[in-house]
C-alpha positions in Angstrom: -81.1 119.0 204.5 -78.1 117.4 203.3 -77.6 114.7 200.7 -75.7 111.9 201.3 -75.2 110.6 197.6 -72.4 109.8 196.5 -70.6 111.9 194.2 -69.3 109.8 190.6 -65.8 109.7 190.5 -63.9 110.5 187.2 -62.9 108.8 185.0 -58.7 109.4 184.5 -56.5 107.1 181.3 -55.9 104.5 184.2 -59.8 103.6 183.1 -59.5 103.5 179.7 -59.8 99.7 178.4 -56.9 99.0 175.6 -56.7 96.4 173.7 -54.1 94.2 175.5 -56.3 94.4 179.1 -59.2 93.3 176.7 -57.1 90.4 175.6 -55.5 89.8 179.4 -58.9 89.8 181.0 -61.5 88.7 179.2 -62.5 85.2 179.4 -61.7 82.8 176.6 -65.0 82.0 174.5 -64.1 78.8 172.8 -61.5 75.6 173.4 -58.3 77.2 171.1 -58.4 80.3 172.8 -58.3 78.5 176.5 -55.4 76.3 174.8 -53.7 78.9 173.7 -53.5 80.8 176.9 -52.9 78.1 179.4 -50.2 77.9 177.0 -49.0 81.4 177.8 -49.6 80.9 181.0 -47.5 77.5 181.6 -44.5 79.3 179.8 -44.9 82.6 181.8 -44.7 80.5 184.7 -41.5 78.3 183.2 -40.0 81.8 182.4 -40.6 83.2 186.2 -39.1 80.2 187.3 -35.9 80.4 185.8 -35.6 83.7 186.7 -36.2 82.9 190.7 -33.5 79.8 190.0 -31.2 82.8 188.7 -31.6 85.4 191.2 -30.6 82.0 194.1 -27.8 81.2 192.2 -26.9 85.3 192.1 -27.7 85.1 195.8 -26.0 82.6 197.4 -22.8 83.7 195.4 -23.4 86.6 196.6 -23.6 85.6 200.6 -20.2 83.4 199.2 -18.2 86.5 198.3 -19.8 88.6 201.2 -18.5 85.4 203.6 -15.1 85.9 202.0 -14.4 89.6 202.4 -15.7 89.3 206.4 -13.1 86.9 207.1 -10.8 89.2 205.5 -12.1 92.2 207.3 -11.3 89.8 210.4 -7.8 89.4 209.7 -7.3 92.7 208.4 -8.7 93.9 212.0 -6.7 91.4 213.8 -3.5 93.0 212.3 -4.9 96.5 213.2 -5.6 96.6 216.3 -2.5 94.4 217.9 0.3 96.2 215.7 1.6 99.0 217.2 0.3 102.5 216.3 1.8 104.2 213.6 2.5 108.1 214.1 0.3 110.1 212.1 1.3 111.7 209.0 1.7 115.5 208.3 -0.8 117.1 205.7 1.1 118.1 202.7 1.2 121.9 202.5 -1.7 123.4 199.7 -0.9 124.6 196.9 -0.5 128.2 196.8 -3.0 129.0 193.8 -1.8 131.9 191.4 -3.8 135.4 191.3 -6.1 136.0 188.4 -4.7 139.6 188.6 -1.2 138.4 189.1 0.8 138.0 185.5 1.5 135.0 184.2 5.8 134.8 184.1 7.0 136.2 180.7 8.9 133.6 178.6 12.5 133.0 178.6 14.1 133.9 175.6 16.7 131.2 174.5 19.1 131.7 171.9 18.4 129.3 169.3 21.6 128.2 167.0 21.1 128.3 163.7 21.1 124.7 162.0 21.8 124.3 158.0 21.8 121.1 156.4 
């Protein structure tokens, strides 16, 4: 015997109606309301708009500047790979680190003169 009903699912905060998706979803019961949210609607959708004219403009300067710095990479390979190769350079020597047991050097005395004014 087994039961093939479904078990009900629980119910997490995800569920839990607020007041803004009452206001989002719920259908408009009289003319001003309608008005007013075709309203909201038609400057949400002004407001998206600009922004997708933005990111364009962002993106075509973008593919500008990227344009740019491949025809310098061009050139700049160009010069590389004809000019003669250089001979590499020796690694500096590292820094010889002092001991943590090792005493720091005393200071020099100086003799000071004596100044009167």
């Amino acid at each position: 015997m087994s039961t093939d009903s479904k078990t009900a699912r629980t119910r997490g905060l995800r569920d839990v109606a607020t007041v803004q998706t009452r206001l989002t979803r719920a259908t408009p019961s009289n003319r001003t309301q309608a008005v007013s949210r075709f309203a909201r609607l038609e400057n949400e959708r002004t407001r998206l708009l600009r922004e997708l004219e933005a990111w364009n403009a962002r993106r075509t300067e973008a593919e500008r500047m990227l344009a740019k710095v491949d025809e310098e990479l061009a050139t700049m390979r160009a010069i590389l790979l004809d000019a003669p190769a250089s001979p590499p350079r020796e690694a500096p020597a590292p820094r010889r680190r002092r001991e943590r047991d090792e005493p720091a050097a005393a200071p020099t005395t100086h003799s000071h003169a004596l100044i009167e004014y």
